[in-house]
Structures are given as structure tokens and as C-alpha cells.
Residue frames as qw, qx, qy, qz and C-alpha x, y, z in Angstrom:
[[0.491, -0.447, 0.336, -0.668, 72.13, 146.76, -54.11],
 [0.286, 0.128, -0.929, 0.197, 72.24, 143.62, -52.22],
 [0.740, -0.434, -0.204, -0.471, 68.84, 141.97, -50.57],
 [0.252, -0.442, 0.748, -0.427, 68.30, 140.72, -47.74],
 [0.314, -0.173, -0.915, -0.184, 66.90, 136.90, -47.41],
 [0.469, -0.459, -0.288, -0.698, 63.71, 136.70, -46.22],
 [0.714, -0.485, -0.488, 0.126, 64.46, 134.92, -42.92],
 [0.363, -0.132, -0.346, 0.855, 66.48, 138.09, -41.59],
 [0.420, -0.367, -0.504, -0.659, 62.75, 139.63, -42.28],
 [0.687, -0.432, -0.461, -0.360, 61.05, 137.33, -40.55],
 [0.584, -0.258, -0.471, 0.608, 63.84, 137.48, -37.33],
 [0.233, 0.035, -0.285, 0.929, 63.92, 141.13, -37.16],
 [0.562, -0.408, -0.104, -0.712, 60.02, 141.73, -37.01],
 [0.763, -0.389, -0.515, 0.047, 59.58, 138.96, -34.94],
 [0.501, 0.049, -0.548, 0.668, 62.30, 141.00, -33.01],
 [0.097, -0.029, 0.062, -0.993, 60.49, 144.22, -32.78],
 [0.575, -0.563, -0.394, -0.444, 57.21, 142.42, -31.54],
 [0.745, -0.373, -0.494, 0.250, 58.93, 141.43, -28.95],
 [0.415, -0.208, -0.375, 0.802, 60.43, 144.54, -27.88],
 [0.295, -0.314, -0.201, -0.880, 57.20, 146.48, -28.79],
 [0.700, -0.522, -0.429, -0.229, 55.39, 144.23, -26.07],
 [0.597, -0.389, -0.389, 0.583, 57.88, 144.44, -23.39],
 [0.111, 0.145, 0.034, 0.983, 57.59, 148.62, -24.00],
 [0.429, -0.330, -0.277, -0.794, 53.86, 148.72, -24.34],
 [0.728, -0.466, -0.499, 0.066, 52.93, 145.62, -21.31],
 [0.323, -0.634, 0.506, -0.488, 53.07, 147.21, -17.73],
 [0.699, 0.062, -0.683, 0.203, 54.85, 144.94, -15.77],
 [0.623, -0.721, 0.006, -0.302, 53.65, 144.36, -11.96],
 [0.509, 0.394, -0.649, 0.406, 56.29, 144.36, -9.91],
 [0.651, -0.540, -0.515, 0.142, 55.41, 142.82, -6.32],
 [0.293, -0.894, 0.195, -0.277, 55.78, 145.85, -3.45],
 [0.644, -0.180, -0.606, 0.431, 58.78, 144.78, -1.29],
 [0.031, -0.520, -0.084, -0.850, 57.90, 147.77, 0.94],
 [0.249, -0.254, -0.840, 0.410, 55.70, 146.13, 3.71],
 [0.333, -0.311, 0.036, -0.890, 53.32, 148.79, 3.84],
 [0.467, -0.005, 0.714, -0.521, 50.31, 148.68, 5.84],
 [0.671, 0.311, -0.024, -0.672, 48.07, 148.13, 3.24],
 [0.595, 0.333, -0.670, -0.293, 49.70, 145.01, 1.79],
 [0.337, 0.304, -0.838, 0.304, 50.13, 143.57, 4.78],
 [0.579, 0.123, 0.436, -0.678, 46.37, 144.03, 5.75],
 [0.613, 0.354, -0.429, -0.561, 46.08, 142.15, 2.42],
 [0.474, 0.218, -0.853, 0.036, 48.15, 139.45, 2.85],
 [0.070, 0.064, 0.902, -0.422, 46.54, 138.76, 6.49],
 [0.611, 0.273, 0.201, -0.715, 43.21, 138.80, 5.02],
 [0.744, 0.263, -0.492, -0.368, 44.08, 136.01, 2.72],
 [0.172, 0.170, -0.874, 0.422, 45.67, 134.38, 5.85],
 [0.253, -0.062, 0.698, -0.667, 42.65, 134.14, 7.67],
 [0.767, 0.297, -0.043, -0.567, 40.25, 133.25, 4.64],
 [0.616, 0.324, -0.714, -0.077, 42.42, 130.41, 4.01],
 [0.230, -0.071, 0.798, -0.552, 42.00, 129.66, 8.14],
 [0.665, 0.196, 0.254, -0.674, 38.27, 129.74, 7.49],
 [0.771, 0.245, -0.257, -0.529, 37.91, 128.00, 5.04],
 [0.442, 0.327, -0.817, 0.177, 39.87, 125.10, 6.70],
 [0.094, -0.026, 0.824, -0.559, 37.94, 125.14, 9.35],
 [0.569, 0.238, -0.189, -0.764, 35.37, 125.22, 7.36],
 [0.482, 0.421, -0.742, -0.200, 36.22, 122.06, 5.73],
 [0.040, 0.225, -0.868, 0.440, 36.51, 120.55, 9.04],
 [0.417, 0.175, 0.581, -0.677, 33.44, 121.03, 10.31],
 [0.684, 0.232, -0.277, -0.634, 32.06, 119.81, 6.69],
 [0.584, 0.243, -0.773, -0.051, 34.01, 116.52, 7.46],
 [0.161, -0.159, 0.712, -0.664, 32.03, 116.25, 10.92],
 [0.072, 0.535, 0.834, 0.113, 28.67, 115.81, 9.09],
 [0.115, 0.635, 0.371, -0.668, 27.72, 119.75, 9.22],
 [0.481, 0.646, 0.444, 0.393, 25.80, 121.66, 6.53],
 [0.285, -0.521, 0.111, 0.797, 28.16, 124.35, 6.19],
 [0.354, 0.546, 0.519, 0.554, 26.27, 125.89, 2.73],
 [0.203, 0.928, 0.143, 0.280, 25.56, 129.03, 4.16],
 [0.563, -0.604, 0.337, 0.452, 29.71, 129.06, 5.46],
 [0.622, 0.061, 0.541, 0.563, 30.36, 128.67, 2.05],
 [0.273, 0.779, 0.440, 0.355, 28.24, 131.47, 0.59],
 [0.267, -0.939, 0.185, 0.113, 30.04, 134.18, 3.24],
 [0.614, -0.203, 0.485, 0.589, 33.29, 132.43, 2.24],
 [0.427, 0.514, 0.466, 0.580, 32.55, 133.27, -1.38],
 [0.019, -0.941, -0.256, -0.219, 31.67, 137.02, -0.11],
 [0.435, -0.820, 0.238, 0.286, 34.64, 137.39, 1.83],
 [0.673, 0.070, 0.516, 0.526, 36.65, 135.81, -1.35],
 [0.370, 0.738, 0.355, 0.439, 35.10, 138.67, -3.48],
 [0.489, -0.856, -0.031, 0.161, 35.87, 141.19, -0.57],
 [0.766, -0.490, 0.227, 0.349, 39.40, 139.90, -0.80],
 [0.478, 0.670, 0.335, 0.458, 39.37, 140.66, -4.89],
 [0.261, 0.821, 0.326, 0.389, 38.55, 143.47, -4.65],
 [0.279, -0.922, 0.215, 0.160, 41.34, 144.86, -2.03],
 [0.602, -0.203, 0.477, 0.607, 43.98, 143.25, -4.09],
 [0.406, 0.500, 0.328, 0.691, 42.87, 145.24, -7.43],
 [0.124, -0.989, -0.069, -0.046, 42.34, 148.51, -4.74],
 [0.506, -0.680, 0.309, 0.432, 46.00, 147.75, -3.61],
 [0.688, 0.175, 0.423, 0.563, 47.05, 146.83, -7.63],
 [0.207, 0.839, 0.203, 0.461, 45.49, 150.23, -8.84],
 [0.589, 0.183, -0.292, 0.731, 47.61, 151.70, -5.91],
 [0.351, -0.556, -0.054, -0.752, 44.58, 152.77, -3.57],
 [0.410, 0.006, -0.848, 0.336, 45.96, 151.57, 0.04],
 [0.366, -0.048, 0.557, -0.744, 43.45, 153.22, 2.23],
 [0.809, 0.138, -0.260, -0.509, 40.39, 151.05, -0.14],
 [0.624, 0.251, -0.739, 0.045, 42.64, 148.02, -0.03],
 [0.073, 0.225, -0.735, 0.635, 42.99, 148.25, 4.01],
 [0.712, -0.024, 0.259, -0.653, 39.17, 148.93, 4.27],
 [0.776, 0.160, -0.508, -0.337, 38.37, 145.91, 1.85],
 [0.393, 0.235, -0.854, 0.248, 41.17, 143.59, 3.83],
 [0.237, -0.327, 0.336, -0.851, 39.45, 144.79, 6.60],
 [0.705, -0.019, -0.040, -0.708, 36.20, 143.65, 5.90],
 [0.766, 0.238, -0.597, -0.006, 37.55, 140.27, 4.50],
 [0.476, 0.187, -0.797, 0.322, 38.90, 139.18, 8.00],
 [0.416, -0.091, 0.316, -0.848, 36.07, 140.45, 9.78],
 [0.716, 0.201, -0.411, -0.526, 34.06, 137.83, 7.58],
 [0.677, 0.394, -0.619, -0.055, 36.38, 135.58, 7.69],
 [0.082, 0.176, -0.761, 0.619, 36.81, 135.41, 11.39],
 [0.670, -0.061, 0.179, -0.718, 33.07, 135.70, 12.03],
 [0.860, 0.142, -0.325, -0.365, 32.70, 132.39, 9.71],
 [0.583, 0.067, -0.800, 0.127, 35.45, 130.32, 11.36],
 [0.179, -0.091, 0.721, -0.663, 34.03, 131.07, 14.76],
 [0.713, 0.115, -0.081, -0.687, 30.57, 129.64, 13.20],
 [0.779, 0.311, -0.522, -0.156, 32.15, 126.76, 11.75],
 [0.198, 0.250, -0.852, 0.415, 34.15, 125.78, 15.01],
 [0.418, 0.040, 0.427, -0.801, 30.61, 126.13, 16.79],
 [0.855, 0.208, -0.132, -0.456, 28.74, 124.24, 14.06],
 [0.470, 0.491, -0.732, 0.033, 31.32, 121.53, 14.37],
 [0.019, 0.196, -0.858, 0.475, 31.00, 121.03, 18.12],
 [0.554, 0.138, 0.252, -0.782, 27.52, 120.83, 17.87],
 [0.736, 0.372, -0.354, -0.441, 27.45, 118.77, 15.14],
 [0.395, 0.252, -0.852, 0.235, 29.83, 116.31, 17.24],
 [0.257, -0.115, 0.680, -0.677, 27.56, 116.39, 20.13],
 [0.773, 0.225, 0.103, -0.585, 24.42, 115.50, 18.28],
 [0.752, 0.312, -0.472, -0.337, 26.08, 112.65, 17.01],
 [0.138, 0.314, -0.823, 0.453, 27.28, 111.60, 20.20],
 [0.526, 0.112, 0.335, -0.774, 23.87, 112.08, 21.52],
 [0.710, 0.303, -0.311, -0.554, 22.61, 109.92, 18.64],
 [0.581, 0.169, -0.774, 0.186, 25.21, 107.14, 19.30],
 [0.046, -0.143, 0.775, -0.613, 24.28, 106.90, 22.63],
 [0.496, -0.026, 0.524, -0.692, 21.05, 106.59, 22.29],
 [0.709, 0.399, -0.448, -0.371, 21.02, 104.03, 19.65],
 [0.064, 0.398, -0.813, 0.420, 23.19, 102.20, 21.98],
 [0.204, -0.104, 0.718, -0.658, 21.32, 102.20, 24.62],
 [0.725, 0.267, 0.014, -0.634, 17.96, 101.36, 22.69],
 [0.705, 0.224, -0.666, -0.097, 19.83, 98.14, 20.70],
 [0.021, 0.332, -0.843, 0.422, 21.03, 97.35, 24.43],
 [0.477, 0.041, 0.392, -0.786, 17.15, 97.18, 25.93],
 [0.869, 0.251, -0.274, -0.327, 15.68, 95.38, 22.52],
 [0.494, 0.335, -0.802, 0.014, 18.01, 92.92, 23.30],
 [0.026, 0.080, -0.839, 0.538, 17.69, 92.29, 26.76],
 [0.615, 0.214, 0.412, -0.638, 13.62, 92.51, 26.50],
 [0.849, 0.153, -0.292, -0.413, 14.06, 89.85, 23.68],
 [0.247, 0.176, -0.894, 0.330, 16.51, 87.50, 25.63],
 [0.301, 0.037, 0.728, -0.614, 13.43, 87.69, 28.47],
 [0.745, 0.155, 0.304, -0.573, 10.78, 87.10, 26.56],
 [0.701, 0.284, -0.591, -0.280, 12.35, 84.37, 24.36],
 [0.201, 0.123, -0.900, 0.368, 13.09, 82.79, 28.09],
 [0.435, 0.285, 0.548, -0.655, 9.31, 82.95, 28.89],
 [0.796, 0.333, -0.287, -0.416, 8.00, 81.95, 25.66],
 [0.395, 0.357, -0.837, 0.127, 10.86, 78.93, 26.07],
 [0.134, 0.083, 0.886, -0.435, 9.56, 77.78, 29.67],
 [0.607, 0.176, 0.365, -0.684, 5.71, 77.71, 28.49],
 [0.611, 0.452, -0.581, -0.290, 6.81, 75.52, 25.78],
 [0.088, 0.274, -0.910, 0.300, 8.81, 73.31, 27.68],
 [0.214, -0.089, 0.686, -0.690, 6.15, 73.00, 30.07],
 [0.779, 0.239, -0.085, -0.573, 3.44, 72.55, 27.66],
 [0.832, 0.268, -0.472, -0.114, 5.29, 69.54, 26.05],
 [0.051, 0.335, -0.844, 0.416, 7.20, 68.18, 28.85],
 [0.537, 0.090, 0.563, -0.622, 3.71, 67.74, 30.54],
 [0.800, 0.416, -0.112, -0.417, 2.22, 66.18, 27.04],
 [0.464, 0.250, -0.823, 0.215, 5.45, 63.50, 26.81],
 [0.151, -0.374, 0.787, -0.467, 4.45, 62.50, 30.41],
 [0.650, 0.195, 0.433, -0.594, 0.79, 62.22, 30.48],
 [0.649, 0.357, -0.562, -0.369, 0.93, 60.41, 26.65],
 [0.850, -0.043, 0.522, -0.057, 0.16, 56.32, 26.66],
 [0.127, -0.407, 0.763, 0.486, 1.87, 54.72, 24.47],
 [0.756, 0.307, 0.095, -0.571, -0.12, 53.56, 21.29],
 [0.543, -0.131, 0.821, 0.119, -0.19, 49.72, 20.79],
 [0.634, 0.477, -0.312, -0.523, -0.72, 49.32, 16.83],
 [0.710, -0.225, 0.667, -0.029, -1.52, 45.58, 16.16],
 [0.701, 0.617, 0.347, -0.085, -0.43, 43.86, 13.40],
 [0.444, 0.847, -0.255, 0.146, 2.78, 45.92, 12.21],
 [0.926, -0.085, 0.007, 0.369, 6.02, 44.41, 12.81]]
């Protein structure tokens, strides 16, 4: 009887893991279908990904967008949780869920566009009246350094006139 070496062993199990995982692993294959349900999905992740861009925005105005971010994070779980209704292959759950998720998600960027402009006005509002306050301090210290300046003047101008000149005898 003739053996076999011990690398044609170690090839053919190694084969037969590999074709005992590709038997036993469900592979997801992506719907190409279009149903409704996926396509409530996919625009629910379209419109959380709006939000949260406008989101963004309005953080880079100067707003405190923390409790945008905590409904983001609720409409993110939302969004979960209609992709594993649509993975387990329950499209009416998946549609509600999507549902919900752009309901959220729309609510939050119409917050965030609202906290934004607001958040630009008040700082417009601020700059203006910072303005207008440095403008005033200036111009009430230009006047009163020009009234503090002429009582000076006047003080010594009048002391140089009225002075005698002092004759010190004796120094050269």
C-alpha cells in the first residue's frame, strides 16, 4: 500500500474547510429587485446622511447642536433596525422603520437649518453691536482727551506767560 505525504493531508483538509464554510455560511446577496421596501431603506439613509450634514453645518456656525445629535443617533438606530427587518426579509417592518428614520431625519434637518439661521443672526447682532460700542468708546475718548488737552494747554500756556524769569547770582 502506498502513503500519502503528509502535505496532500494538510491540502485536502484545508480543502474541505473551505468548502464546508462556503456550504454552511449564508451568503447575502444584495436585492436587485427595487422593491418598495429597499428603496424606503435606501432613502432613509439618504436623508440621514442630509441631516446630518446639515447638521454639521449648523455646528460650524457656532450652534449647540447636542440634542441634533442625540435624534441623529435615534434615527441611526431606527435606520438599523429597518435594514436587519429588510435582511431577515420583513418589508412591511423595514418600510415602517425607514419610515420613521426620515421622519426624524427630516424633522432634525429642518431644526438644524433653523438653529443655524439663528445662530447667524445672533452673531450678527453681536458684531454689530460690538461695533458700534468700540465706535462710541472711541469717539467719547478722542473728546475727552481734546478737553482734558485744552485745560492743560491753558493751564500751562497761562503759567509760561505770567512766570518772571529767575535771576540766580553768582552762577556762570
Amino acid at each position: 500500500m502506498r502513503s500519502f505525504p503528509r502535505q496532500f493531508f494538510a491540502v485536502a483538509l484545508l480543502v474541505l474547510a473551505v468548502l464546508a464554510l462556503l456550504a454552511f455560511c449564508a451568503v447575502r446577496v444584495p436585492s436587485v429587485r427595487g422593491d418598495e421596501s429597499s428603496s424606503s431603506v435606501g432613502d432613509a439613509d439618504a436623508a440621514l446622511r442630509q441631516a446630518f450634514a446639515v447638521v454639521l453645518d449648523a455646528e460650524s456656525a457656532g450652534a449647540n447642536v447636542s440634542g441634533l445629535i442625540l435624534r441623529l443617533n435615534e434615527a441611526g438606530t431606527i435606520l438599523s433596525k429597518a435594514e436587519i427587518a429588510l435582511d431577515n426579509g420583513n418589508s412591511s417592518e423595514a418600510a415602517n422603520e425607514a419610515g420613521q428614520c426620515v421622519g426624524i431625519a427630516d424633522g432634525v434637518k429642518n431644526d438644524a437649518k433653523a438653529l443655524r439661521a439663528s445662530t447667524l443672526d445672533e452673531a450678527r447682532t453681536t458684531f454689530r453691536t460690538y461695533l458700534i460700542f468700540s465706535v462710541v468708546s472711541v469717539a467719547v475718548f478722542v473728546v475727552f482727551l481734546a478737553v482734558v488737552w485744552r485745560r492743560f494747554r491753558r493751564e500751562h500756556v497761562g503759567k509760561a506767560l505770567s512766570a518772571k524769569p529767575e535771576v540766580v547770582s553768582g552762577e556762570a
